[in-house]
N, C-alpha and C positions, 0 to 999 in steps of 0.2 A: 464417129461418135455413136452411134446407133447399133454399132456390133459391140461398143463398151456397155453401152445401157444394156444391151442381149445380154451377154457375160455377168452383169451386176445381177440380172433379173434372173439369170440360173443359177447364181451360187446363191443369191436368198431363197430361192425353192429348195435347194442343196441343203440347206441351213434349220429349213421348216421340217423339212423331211425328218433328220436327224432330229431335232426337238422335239417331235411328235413321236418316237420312237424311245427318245429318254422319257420323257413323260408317261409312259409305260410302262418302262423300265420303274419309273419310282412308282407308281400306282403298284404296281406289281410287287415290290419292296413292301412297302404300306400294309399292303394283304396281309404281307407274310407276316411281318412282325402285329398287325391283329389276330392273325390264326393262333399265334406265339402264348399272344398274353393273355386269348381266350382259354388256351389249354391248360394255361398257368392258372389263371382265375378257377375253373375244372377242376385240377389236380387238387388246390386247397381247400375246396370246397368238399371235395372226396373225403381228403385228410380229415379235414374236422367232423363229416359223420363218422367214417372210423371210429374215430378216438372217443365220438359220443357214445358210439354202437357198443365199442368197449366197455365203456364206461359202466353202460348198461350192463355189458353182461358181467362185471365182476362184483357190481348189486345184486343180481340175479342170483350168480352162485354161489356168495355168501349167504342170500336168506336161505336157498336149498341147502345150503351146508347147516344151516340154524334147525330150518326143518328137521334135516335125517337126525339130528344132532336130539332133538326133542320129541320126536318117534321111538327113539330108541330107549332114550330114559325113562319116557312113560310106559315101556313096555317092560323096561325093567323095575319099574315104583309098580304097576300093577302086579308081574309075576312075584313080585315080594312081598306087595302089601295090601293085595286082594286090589278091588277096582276103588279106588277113590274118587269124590266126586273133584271137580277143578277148585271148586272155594277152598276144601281142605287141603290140596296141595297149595295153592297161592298164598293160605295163610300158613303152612308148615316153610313155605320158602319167605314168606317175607318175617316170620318170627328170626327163621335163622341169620336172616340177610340183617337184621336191624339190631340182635342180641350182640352184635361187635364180636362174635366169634368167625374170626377169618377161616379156620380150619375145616374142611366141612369132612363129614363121619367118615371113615374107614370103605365104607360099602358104595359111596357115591366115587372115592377114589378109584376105586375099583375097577367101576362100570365108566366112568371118563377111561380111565385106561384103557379097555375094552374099547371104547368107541375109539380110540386112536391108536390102539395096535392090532387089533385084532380083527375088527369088525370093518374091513373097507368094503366088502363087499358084500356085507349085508343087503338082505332083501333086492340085491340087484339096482342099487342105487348107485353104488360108485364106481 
């Protein structure tokens, strides 16, 4: 009886052994699938600055496009119509903008033209 008790008492060491071994095994598992979801949690976190960073830069270079866009017409209102101060342009543009005439004069066609066929690389801005 006492070599069966020996044989019960080695195969539950037998038994621990292996347990403590899977218990590592799943600790080890554990990790992995946390290293997993931290990367995961990472990646989207990336994603959404991106797409803010974007976001930013296609506000950014619409106003630079506004800008070049109103350098250039005031370079052409002044080489035509000497230097005007801002009041009298704001009120030559809001008389226009309010008189309900959608068409705007022949000369302002002209110079949008000019800023979009001709002039990309004016002054080294585009």
């Amino acid at each position: 009886m006492a070599a069966r008790a020996c044989a019960k008492a080695e195969g539950a060491h037998v038994q621990v052994s292996f347990a403590q071994r899977e218990a590592d095994m799943i600790k080890a598992q554990a990790y992995i699938d946390e290293e997993q979801q931290m990367a995961a949690a990472e990646a989207t976190r990336k994603k959404a600055e991106l797409k803010a960073s974007l976001n930013t830069l296609r506000l950014e270079s619409a106003a630079a496009a506004a800008i070049a866009e109103a350098e250039v017409l005031e370079a052409a209102a002044e080489s035509e119509y000497g230097d005007p101060d801002r009041a009298s342009l704001k009120s030559a543009y809001t008389e226009r903008k309010y008189k309900g005439n959608p068409v705007p004069d022949s000369r302002l066609k002209a110079i949008t033209t000019h800023i979009h066929t001709e002039a990309p690389a004016c002054n080294g801005r585009r």
